[in-house]
N, C-alpha and C positions, 0 to 999 in steps of 0.2 A: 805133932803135926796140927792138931788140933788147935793150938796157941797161936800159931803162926798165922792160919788159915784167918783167926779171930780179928788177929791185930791188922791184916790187911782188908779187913773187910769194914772197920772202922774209921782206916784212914783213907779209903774210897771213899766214903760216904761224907765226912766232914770235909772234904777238898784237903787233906795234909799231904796227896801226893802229886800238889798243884807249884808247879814252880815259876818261880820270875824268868822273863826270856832273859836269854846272853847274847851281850853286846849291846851297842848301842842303841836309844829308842827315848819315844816322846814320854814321859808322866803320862798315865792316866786321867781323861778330865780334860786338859789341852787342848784350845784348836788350833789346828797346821797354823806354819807360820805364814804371812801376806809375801806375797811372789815379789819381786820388784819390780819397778815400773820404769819401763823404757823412757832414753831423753829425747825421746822424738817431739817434736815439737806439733802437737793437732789440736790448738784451740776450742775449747769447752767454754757454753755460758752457766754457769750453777744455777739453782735458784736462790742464791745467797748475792747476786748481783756481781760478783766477781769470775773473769774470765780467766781459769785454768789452763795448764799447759797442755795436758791430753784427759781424755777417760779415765785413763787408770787412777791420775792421782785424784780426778774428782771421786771417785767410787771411793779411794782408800780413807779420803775424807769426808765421808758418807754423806754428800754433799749430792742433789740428787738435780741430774744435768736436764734445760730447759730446751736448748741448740746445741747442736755442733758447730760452732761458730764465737768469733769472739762478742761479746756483750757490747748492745744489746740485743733479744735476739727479735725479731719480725713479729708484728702479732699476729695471730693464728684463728681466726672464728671462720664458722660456716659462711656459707652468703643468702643464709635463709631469707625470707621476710619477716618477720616479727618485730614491727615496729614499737619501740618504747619513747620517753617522752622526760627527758636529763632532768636534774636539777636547774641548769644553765639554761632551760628553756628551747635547746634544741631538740629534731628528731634524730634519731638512730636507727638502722637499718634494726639491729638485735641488741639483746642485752649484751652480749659478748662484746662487742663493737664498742660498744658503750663504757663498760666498766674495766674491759684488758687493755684496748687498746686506744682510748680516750682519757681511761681515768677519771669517768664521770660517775655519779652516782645515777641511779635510776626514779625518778619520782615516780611514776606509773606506766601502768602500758596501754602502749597505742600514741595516736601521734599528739601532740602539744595544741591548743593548751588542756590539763588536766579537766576532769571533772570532776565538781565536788563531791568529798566524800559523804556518803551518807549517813544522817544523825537516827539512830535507833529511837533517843529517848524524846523525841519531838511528835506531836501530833498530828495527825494527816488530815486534820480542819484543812481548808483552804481561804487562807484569808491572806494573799500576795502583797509581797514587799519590794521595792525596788533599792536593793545594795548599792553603797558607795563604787564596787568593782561597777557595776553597769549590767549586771544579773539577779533575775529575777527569783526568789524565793517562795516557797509556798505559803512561810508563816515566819513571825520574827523571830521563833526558837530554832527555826534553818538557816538564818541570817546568821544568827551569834553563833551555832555551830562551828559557819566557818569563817568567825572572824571578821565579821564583816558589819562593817557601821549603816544604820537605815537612814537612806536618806530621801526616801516619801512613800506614803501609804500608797499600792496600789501597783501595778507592772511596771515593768521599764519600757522607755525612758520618763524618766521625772517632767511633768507639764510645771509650770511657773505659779497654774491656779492650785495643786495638790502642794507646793513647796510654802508659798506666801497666802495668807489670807486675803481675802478684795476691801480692804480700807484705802481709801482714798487720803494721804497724806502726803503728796508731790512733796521729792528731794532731786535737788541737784547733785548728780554724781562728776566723777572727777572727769569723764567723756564730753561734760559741760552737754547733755542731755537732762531731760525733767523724765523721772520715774514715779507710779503709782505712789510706791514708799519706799521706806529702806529695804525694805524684805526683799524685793522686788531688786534692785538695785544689785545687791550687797550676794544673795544667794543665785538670783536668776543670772542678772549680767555681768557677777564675778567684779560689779564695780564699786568703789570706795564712795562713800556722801559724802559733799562737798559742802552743801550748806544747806539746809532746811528749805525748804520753797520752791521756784520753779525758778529755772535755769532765768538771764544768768545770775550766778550771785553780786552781790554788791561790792566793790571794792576794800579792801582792808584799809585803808586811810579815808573810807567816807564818814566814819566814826569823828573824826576828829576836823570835819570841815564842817561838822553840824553844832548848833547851837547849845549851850552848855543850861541853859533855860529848863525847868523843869517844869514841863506840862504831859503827865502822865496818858499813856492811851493804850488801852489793851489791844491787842494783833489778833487775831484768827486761830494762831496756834497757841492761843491761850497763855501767852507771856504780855508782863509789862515792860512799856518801852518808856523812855526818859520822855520822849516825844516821839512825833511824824517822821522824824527826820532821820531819828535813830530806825524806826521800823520801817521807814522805806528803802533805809541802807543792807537792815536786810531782807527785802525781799518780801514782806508781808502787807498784807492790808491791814487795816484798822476796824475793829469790830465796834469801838466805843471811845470815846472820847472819858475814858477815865479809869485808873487802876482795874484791873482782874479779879473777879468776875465781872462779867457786865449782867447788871442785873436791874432789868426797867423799874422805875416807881411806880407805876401805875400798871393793874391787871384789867385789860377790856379784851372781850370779845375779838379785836383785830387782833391783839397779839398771841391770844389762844384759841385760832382756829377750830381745832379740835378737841373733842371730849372722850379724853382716857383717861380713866384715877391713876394716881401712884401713891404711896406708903411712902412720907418722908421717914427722916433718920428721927423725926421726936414720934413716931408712931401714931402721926395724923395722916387721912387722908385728905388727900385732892384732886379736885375734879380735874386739874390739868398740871402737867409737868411747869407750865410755863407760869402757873397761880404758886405753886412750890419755890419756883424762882423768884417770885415775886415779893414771897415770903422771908427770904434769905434763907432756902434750907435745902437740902437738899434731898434727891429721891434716892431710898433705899431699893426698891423693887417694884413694878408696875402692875396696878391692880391696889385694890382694897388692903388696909390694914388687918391683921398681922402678912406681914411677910412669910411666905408657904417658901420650904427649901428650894434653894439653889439647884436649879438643874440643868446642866449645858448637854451639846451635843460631844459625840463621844472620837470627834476631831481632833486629830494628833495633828496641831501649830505649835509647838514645842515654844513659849515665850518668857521671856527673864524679870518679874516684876520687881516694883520699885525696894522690894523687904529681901531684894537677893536669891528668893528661891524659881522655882523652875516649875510653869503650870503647861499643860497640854494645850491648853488654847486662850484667845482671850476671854470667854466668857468665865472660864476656869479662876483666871486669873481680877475678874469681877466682883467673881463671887465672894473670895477673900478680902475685896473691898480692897486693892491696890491696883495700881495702874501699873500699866507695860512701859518695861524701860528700856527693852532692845528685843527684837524677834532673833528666837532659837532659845537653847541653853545658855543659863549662868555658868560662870561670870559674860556681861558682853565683853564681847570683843568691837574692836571698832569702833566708829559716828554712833551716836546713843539714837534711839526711835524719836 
């Protein structure tokens, strides 16, 4: 009895008087199987863009339904206010409006147009730029932040005296109007120079009605002409009756009114610019010899001199000892200065 007692009390405890059910049944592990699905016909939108025959078969294609309805389905957002501000440059009620059911991206919020974003790495000086867009910056490290071309020291809108400097070099632009200069012309009234001088210009075949005779005369703007004839065609007057420079023989009192030294280029002085010319030489800088550094004012005229490179102003462009061969940046573009 005692053996007996033993052996059933071992195979309780280790499950050996556990049996398999009888008859039929699922493995172990198995999940039921999926029910079938009616052929009724109830149109589903998936969110896979394809419209289904009912629920059921979108469910068993785990396919997860947008509408009851066939595709596509309505768009669906609140009707808050939260205005945002597209890519496309329109407004939007809300973001939802915008991105579900326009398919637009969001550039910012609130209504159009955007406002720029803020540069962290820029300093809070206040020294105002006025941007190509037509908006006002506080310094030109917030201009380039966003991208933006300067196009004159100082708020917006751009004045014509902060764009061109006031030299007096009358051009005919293509308006057949006389402008200050080219600067004036070309940036201020967006017009192209037509010819050197003041309106009008001279016909293109007056060239060739004038005399072939060579009797030399320098012009105003500091070019030689074959003759009168040639430089009335364009447009100039005559400074002197012989090649460029014009330069008097003789130094009196009438023709050097005033007394102010300059430092020619051989490192002499003289008592007057116009005893220097008289000399054949030319002034390096005004005042007593040596020549003390170059110092201009601190004027952004952006202009292209005759060596190709690009100085802030003309004095700048003095100093270097080259002359200006078009207002702005190199290379010019357009009618040369």
């Amino acid at each position: 009895m005692y053996c007996i007692g033993l052996i059933l009390l071992i195979s309780c405890r280790f499950g050996l008087s556990q049996r398999p059910p009888i008859g039929p049944g699922l493995p172990i592990g198995l999940p039921p199987p999926l029910r079938k699905c009616s052929k009724n016909i109830r149109p589903v939108c998936g969110a896979d863009g394809i419209t289904h025959s009912n629920l059921c078969i979108a469910r068993r294609l785990g396919i997860p339904v947008l509408c009851r309805k066939p595709c596509p389905c309505d768009c669906r957002c609140k009707t808050n206010n939260n205005p945002v501000c597209g890519v496309d440059g329109k407004n939007y009620t809300n973001k939802c409006i915008a991105q579900r059911c326009k398919k637009v991206k969001v550039q910012c919020r609130g209504r159009c147009p955007c406002k720029p974003k803020k540069c962290r790495k820029c300093p809070r000086r206040g020294d105002p730029v006025c941007g190509s867009d037509g908006i006002t910056y506080n310094n030109e490290c917030r201009a380039k932040c966003q991208k933006a071309e300067i196009k004159c020291q100082g708020p917006c809108p751009c004045r014509c005296s902060r764009l061109c400097p006031p030299i007096n070099d009358p051009v005919c632009g293509t308006d057949d109007r006389t402008h200050d200069n080219s600067c004036v012309a070309m940036r201020c009234r967006n017009v192209q120079v037509k010819c050197k001088g003041r309106c009008p210009c001279g016909n293109g075949n007056c060239n060739d009605k004038c005399p072939k005779r060579v009797n030399r005369v320098c012009g105003e703007d500091g070019q030689t002409y074959i003759n009168k004839c040639q430089a009335k065609c364009a447009n100039v007057k005559i400074k002197c009756n012989k090649k460029c420079p014009c330069v008097s023989t003789t130094c009196s009192k009438r023709d050097c009114p005033f007394s102010r030294p300059v430092c020619g280029v051989n490192g002499r002085t003289y008592d007057t610019i116009c005893e220097a010319k008289c000399k054949n030489v030319k002034a390096a800088c005004t005042g007593r010899c040596p020549c003390r550094k170059c110092t201009c004012p601190k004027l952004k005229f952006p202009v292209c001199g005759s060596n190709g490179r690009t100085y802030d102003n003309n004095c700048k462009a003095g100093c270097a000892r080259t002359t200006t061969k078009c207002f702005g940046r190199c290379p010019c573009r357009g009618a040369r200065n």
